[in-house]
N, C-alpha and C positions, 0 to 999 in steps of 0.2 A: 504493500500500500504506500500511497506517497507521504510523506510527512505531513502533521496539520498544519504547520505554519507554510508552506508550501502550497497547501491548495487555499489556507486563506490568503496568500498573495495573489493567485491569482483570479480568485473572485473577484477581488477588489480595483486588480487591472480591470476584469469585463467591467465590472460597474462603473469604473471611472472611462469609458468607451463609451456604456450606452447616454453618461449623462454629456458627453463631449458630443455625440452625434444623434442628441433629442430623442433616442429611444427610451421606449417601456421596460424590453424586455429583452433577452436574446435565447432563441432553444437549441439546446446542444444536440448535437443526433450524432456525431459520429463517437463511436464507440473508443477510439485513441482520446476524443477529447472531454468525455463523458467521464473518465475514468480521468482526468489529466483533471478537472473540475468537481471530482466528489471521490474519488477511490473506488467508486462501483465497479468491479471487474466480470458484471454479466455479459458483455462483451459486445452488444449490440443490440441487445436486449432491455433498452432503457432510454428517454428522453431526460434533459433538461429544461426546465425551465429557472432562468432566474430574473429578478427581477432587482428595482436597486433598494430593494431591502428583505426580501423573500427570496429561500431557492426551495425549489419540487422537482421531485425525481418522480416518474411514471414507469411502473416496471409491473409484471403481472405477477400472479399469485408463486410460479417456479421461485423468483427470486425478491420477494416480497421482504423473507427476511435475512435471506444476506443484503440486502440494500438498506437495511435497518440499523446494521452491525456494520456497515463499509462503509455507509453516508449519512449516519446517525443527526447530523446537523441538516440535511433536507427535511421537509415534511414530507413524506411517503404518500402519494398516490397509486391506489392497487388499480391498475388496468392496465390491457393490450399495451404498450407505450405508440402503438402506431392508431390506438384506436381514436379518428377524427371528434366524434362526442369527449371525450375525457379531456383534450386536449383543451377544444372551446370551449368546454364549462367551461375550465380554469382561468384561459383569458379572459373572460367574463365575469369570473369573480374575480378576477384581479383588477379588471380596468384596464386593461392592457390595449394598448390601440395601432401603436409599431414597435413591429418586433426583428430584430437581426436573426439569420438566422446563417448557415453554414455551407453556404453556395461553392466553395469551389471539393463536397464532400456529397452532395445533393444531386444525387441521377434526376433526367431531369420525369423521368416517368413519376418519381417521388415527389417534388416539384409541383407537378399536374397534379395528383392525385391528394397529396395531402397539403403541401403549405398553399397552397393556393385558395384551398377552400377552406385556410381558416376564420380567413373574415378581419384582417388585419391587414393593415399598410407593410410589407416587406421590405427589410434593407439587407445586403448583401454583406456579411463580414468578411469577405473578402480575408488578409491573411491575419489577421487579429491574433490566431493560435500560434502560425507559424513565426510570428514575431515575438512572441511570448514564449513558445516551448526551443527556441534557437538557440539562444543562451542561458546555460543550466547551472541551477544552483550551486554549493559545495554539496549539498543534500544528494541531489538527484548526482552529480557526477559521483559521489562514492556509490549510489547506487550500481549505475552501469558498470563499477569496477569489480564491483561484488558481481554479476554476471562476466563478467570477464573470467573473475579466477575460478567461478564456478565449471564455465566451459573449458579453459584450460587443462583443468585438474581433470577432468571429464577425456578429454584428448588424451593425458598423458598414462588413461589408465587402460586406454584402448588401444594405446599403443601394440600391445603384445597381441593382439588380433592379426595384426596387419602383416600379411605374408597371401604368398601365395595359395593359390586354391580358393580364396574369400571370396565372392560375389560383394559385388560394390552396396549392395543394399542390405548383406547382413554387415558389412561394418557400420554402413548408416544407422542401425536398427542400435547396432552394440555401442554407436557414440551417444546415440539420442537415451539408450537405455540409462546410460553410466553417468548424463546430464540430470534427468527424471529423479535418480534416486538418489541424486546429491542435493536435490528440491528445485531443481528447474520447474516449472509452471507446466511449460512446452518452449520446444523448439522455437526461436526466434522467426525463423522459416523453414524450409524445405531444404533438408540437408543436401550436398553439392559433394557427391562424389565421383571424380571422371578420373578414369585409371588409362595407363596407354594413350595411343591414338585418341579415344576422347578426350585427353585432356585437354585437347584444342580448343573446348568446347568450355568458353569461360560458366555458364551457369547448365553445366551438364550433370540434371538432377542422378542423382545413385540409381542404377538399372543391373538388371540380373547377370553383365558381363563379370566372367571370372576376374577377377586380378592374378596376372602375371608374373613370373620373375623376370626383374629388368623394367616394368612398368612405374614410371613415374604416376602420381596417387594425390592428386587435388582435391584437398577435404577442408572447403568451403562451410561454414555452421557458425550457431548462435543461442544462448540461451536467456528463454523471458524469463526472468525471476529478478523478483520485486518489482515488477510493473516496469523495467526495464529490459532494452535489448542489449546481450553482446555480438559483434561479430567479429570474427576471423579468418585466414585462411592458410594453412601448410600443406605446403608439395612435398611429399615425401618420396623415397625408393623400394620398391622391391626388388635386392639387389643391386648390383653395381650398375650404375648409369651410363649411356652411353657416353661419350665425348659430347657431344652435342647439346643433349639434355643437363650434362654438367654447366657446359659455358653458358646456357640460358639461365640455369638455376642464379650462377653468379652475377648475372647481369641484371638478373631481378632484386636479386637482394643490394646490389648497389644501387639499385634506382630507387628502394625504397629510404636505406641511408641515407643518399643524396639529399633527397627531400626533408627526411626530416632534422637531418643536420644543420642545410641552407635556411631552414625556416626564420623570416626575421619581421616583428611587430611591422604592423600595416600590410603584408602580404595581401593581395586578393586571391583566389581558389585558382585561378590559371595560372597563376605566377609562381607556386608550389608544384601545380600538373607539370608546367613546363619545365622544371628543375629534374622530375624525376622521366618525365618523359627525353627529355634532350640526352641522357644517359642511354637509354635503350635503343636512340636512332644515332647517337654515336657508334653503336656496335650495331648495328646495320639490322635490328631488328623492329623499325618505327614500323612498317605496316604490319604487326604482327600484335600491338599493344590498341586494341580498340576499342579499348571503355575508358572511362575517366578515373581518375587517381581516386578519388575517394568520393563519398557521402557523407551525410548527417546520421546518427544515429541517439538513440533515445527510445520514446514507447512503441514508436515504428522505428525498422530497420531501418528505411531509407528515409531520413526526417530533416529536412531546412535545410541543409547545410551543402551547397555542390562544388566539388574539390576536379573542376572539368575545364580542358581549354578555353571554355568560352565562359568561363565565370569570373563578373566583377563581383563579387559578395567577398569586402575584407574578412580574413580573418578575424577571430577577436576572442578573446577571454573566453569562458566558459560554454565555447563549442565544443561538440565531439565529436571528432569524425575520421574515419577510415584512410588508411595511406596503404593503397596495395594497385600496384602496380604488377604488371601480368604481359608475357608472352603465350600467344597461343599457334602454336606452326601446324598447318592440316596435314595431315595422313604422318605427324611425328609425335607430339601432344602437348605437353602445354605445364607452364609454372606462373604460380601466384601466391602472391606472399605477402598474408592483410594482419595489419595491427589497428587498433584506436588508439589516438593521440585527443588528448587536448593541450591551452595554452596555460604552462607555471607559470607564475609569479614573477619566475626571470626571464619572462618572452620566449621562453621557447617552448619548444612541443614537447611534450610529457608523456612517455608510454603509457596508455592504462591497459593495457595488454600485456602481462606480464612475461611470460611463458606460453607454451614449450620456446625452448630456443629455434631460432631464425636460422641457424647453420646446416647446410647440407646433411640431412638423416637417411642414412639404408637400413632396412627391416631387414 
């Protein structure tokens, strides 16, 4: 759950929003921000409404009284939370006459269907959250650190799996297991494991191919626990690696160095990408590196922050976000090598990705 004083901050942002841009109210619907605004972790299963002195949660009878126990400071409403009656009472006993609501989260079938017919002036909040959830507390950054070491330790105990003979989706099965009963939640997302030849394949979800001796082994994961995400990502060996796959190994770990060594206050996200990418197109591997340096990371995995050549978003204080730079070669396979960083006290970048170590590993 998030800290109280953490979600009383940022009620108090919305409220100081709705009364700067003459709204009533504003209703929460997406489930990262639902939970970013009351701790409810029904997951989707629950509305906001707050007001600038009232908040209600609308949640049905399943989660009625964890939302009692998670958002004790709501007034509880038992219904559908999509159910269009429960919602207009409400605005209707409230008084409520414009309300913001969560446009760039809002299909637009939901849109037609339900905010349209609630009988209220609509305003658009636009990125309100993602200006709010981009720079993270001391709170919240120990949180995603504690996912970090949780996945780690999770990695390092699944280590002795990894050999030959495995099928890429029992080691997925046995990292996610060894994450679960350390108290992961669940998986951040869909674990990424591409052994051999797929590893070319930068988000090559774990499939029933065997793993090989000689097959380099991209195991891409993350674990939710404490309403936080971690991610990572280690290229391992089964067996002695080619010549090949050696020199790409080391050319990715110097581009991620690179970067985070170069990093200096005021950086923008391309000016970081481009430190670690000018490394990989020095050694003559630039068409081969085709996603961007990094992301945002937090209650979603991919959250504010884009660390991509074409980004001006400075750096700054209390982001967190990804530095994995990746080669992927078709019909050879592929290395990637992701830690989270945020920015210390002494301008630089701060591993919160502890372990396993970054150094060439054979199983």
């Amino acid at each position: 759950m998030i800290f109280v004083e953490e979600e009383r901050r940022v009620v108090l942002g919305i409220r100081k929003y709705l009364k700067e841009n003459g709204l009533d109210a504003i209703i929460v619907s997406s489930w990262q921000n639902v939970y970013y605004c009351s701790s409810f972790t029904g997951y989707g299963d629950a509305l906001l409404l707050i007001t600038g002195d009232k908040k209600f949660i609308i949640t049905d009878s399943r989660y009625y009284v964890q939302a009692g126990k998670q958002a004790g400071d709501y007034t509880l409403v038992k219904n559908s939370c999509w159910n269009l009656k429960a919602m207009t009472d409400l605005i209707a006993q409230e008084g409520v006459k414009k309300v913001a609501y969560e446009d760039l989260a809002v299909l637009h079938t939901m849109f037609v269907n339900y905010f349209e017919r609630l009988g209220v002036e609509l305003s658009g909040a636009g990125d309100l959250f993602l200006k709010s959830r981009i720079i993270k507390t001391p709170e919240e950054i120990a949180k995603v650190e504690a996912a970090c070491d949780l996945a780690s330790a999770a990695l390092e105990r699944t280590f002795k799996y990894i050999k030959a003979g495995i099928t890429e989706i029992e080691l997925a099965a046995r990292l996610e297991y060894e994450m679960r009963t350390a108290g992961a939640d669940k998986p951040s997302f869909d674990t990424i494991i591409a052994s051999g030849v797929r590893g070319s394949m930068p988000h090559g979800t774990a499939s029933d191919k065997v793993i090989e001796k000689g097959d380099g082994v991209t195991i891409d994961f993350g674990a939710f626990f404490g309403g936080m995400c971690s991610d990572m990502t280690r290229t391992v060996f089964v067996g002695e690696p080619s010549a090949k796959m050696r020199e790409i190994y080391e050319v990715v770990k110097e581009a991620q160095q690179t970067a985070i060594d170069g990093y200096k206050p005021g950086m923008k996200g391309k000016d970081l990408d481009k430190l670690a990418r000018d490394v990989i197109v020095d050694h003559g591997y630039g068409e081969y590196f085709g996603h961007s340096l990094g992301h945002g990371v937090g209650i979603d995995v991919h959250e504010g922050v884009s660390v991509s050549p074409g980004s001006e978003l400075v750096l700054e204080k209390g982001m967190i976000f990804s530095v994995e730079p990746g080669i992927y070669v078709p019909d050879l396979g592929g290395v990637r090598i992701e830690d989270l960083v945020t920015i210390g006290d002494d301008g630089k970048l701060r591993m919160i990705t502890k372990a396993p170590v970054r150094d060439l590993l054979i199983f």
